[in-house]
C-alpha positions as CSV (number, residue, x, y, z in Angstrom):
1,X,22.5,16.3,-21.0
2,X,19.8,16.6,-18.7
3,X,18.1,13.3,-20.9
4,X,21.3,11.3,-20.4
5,X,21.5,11.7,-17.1
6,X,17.8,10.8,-16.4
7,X,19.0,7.7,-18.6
8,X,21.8,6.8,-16.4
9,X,20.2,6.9,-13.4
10,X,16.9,5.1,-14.7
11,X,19.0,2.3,-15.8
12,X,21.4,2.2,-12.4
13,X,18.0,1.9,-10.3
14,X,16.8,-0.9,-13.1
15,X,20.4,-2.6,-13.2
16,X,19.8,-2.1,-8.7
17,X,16.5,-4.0,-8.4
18,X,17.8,-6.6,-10.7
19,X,20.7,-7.4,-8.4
20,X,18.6,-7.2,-5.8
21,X,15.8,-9.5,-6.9
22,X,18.9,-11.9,-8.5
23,X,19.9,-12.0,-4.9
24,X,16.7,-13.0,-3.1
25,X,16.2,-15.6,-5.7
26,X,19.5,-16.7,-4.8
27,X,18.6,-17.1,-0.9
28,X,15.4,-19.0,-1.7
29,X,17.0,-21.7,-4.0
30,X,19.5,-22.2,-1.2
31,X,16.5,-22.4,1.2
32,X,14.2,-25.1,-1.1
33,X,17.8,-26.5,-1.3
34,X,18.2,-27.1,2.2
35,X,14.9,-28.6,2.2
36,X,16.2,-31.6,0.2
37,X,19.4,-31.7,2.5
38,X,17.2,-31.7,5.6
39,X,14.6,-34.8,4.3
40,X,17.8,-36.8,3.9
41,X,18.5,-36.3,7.3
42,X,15.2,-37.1,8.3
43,X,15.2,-40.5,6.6
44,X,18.8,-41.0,7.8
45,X,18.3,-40.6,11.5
46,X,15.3,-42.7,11.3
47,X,17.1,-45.5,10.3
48,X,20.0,-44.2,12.7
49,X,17.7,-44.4,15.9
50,X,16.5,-48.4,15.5
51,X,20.2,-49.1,14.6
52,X,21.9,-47.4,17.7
53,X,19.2,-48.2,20.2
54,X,19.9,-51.8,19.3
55,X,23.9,-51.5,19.1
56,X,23.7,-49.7,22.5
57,X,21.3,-51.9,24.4
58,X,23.9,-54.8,22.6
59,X,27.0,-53.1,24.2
60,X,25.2,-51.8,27.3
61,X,26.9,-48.3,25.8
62,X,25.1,-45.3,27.7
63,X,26.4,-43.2,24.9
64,X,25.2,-45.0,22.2
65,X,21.6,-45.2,23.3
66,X,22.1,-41.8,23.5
67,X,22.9,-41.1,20.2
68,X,19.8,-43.0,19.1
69,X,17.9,-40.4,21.0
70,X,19.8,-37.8,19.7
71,X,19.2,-39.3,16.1
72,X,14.8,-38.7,17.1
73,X,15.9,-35.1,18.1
74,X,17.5,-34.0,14.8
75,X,14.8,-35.4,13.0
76,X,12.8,-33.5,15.3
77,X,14.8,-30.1,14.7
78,X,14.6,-30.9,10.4
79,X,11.3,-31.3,10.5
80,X,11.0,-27.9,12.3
81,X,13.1,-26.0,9.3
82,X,11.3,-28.0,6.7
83,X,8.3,-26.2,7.7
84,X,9.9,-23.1,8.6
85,X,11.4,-22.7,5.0
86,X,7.5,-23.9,3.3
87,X,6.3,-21.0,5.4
88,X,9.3,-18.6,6.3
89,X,7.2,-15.3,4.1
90,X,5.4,-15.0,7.3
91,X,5.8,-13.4,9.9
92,X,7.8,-14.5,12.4
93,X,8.8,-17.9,11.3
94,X,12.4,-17.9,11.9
95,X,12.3,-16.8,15.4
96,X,9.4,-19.5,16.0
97,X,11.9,-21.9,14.2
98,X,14.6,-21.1,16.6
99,X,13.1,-21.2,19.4
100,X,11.7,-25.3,18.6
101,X,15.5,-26.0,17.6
102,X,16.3,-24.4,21.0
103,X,13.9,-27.1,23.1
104,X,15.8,-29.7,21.1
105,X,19.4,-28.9,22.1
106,X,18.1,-28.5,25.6
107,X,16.1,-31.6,26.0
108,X,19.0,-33.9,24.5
109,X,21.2,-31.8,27.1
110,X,18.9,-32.5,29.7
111,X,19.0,-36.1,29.7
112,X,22.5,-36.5,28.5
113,X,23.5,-35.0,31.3
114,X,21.4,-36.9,33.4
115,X,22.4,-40.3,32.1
116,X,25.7,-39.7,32.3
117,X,25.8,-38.4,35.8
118,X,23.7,-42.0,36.4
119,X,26.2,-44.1,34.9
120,X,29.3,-42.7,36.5
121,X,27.7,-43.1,40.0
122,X,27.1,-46.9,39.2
123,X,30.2,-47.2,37.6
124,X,28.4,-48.6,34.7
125,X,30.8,-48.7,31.3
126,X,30.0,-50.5,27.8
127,X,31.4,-54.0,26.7
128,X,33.1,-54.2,23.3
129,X,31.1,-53.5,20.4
130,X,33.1,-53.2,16.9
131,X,29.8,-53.5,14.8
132,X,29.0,-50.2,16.3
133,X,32.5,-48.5,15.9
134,X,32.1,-48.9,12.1
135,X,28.7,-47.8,12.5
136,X,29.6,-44.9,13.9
137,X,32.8,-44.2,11.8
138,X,30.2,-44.1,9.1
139,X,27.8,-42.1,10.9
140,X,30.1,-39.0,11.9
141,X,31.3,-38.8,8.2
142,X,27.7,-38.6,7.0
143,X,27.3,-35.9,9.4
144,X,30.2,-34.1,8.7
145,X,29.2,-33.4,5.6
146,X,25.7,-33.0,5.7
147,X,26.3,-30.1,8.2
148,X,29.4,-28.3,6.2
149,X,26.6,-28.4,3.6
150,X,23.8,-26.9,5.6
151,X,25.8,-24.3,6.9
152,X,26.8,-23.1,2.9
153,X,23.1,-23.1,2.1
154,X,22.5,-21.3,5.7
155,X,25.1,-18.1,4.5
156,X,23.5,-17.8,1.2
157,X,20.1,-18.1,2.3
158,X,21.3,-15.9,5.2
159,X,18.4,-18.4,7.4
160,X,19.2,-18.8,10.9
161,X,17.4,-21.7,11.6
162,X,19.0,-23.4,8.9
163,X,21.8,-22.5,10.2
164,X,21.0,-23.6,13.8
165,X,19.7,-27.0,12.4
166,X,22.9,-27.3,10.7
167,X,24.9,-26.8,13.8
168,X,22.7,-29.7,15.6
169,X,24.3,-31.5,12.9
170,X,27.5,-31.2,13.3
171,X,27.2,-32.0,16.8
172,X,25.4,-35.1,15.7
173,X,28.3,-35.8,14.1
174,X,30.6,-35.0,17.3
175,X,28.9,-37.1,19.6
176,X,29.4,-40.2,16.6
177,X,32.8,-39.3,16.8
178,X,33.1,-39.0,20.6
179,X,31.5,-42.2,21.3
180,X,33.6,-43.7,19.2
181,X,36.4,-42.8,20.9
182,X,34.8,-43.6,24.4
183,X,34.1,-47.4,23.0
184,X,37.9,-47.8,21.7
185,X,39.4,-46.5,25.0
186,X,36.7,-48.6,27.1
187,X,37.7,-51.7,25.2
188,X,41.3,-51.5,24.4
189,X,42.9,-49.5,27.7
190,X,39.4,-50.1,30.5
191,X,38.9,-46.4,30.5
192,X,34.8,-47.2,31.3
193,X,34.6,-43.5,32.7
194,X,35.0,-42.1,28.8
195,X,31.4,-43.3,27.7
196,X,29.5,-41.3,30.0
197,X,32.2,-38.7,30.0
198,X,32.1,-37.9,26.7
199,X,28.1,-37.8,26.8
200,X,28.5,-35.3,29.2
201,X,30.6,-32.9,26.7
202,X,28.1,-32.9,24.4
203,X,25.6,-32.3,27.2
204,X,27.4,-29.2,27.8
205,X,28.1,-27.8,24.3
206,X,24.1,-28.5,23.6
207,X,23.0,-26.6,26.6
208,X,25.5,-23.8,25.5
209,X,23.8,-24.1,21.7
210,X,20.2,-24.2,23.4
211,X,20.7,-20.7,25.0
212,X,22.4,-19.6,22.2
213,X,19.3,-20.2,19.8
214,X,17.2,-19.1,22.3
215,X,19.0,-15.6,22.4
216,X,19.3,-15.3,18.3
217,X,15.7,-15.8,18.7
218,X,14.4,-13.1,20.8
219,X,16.9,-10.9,18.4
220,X,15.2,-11.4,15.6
221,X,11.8,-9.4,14.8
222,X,8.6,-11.4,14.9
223,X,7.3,-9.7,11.8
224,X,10.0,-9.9,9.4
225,X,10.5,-12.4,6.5
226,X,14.2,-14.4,7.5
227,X,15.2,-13.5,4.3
228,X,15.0,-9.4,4.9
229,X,17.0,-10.0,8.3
C-alpha cells in the first residue's frame, strides 16, 4: 500500500511539472509570437509616417500629421518589446520595458496636446482630404486587429509590456478612427474645431495610459523573469 501510494504521488508531482513546464512553453510561443506581430507593425508604421505626414501637410490636417508622429512612436514602443521579449529571462526587463512604453504614451501626449491647444487658438481647421479618409479607414482596421491580437498573445504569455504595446495599438487605431471622423465633420458640416479636438482626446487617454504603465512598472519586481509574475 505504502508502494502505491509513493507511486501515486511520484507520478502527480511528474504529471505537476509537466503542466507546469507545458505552460511556460505556452507563454514563450505566444511571446516569440508577438515578436512577429510587433515587426509587422514596425514595417507598417514606417510606411504609415511618410504617408500621413504627406496627406496631413496636403490637407493642412493637425491631426493627421499627428498621426504620422504617432505612427514613429509605435514603432518606437515595438521595437522596445521586441527586445524586451529577445531578453525578457533577465532581470528586470519587463519593468524596464514599461517604463520606455511609458515615455512613448507621454511624449505623443505631450505634443498632441500642445498642437491642438495651438490650432484651436488660431482657429486653424483642415481642408478636404478624401485620399486620406480611405487611408485612414484602412489604417484603423489594420490596427484593430493587430491590437485584439497583441492583447491574446499578451494573456497567454501573461507579458505586460506586450500588453501595454498592444494597448498603444489600439489607440493607434482610435486616433485613425477619430481623425477620420474630425475630416468628415470639418468637410461636410465646417465643424473645423473636431480636428484638434479630437487630437486632444487622445492626448488625454495617452497621458492617462503613460501613468498607468508607469505605475504597473514600479509594481513589478526588478529581478523577476515576466513570465514568473
Amino acid at each position: 500500500m505504502m508502494l502505491l501510494e509513493r507511486g501515486s504521488i511520484g507520478v502527480a508531482h511528474l504529471t505537476g511539472e509537466s503542466m507546469a513546464g507545458s505552460e511556460y512553453d505556452q507563454r514563450h510561443q505566444a511571446l516569440h509570437r508577438g515578436t512577429r506581430l510587433e515587426w509587422a507593425t514596425v514595417a507598417w508604421n514606417i510606411g504609415e509616417f511618410f504617408i500621413t505626414v504627406w496627406l496631413g501637410v496636403t490637407a493642412h490636417s493637425l491631426a493627421m500629421i499627428a498621426f504620422g508622429l504617432d505612427s514613429l512612436i509605435e514603432v518606437f514602443a515595438s521595437v522596445v518589446v521586441i527586445r524586451y521579449i529577445s531578453r525578457h529571462e533577465t532581470g528586470g526587463q519587463a519593468a524596464r520595458a514599461l517604463r520606455f512604453v511609458a515615455a512613448a504614451f507621454g511624449l505623443l501626449a505631450a505634443y498632441l496636446a500642445v498642437a491642438a491647444v495651438r490650432a484651436l487658438l488660431a482657429g486653424e481647421g483642415p481642408s478636404s482630404s478624401w485620399l486620406g479618409m480611405a487611408y485612414l479607414s484602412v489604417a484603423a482596421v489594420g490596427m484593430f486587429v493587430l491590437a485584439w491580437r497583441k492583447h491574446r498573445l499578451a494573456r497567454t504569455a501573461g507579458s505586460a509590456p506586450l500588453a501595454a504595446e498592444a494597448t498603444l495599438t489600439l489607440v493607434d487605431g482610435c486616433l485613425a478612427t477619430g481623425i477620420l471622423v474630425s475630416l468628415v465633420l470639418s468637410t461636410e458640416f465646417g465643424l473645423w474645431w473636431a480636428d484638434p479636438g479630437a487630437a486632444l482626446v487622445v492626448s488625454a487617454v495617452c497621458a492617462y495610459e503613460f501613468v498607468g504603465n508607469l505605475r504597473e512598472a514600479s509594481r513589478l519586481s526588478s529581478d523577476v523573469d515576466d513570465l514568473e509574475q
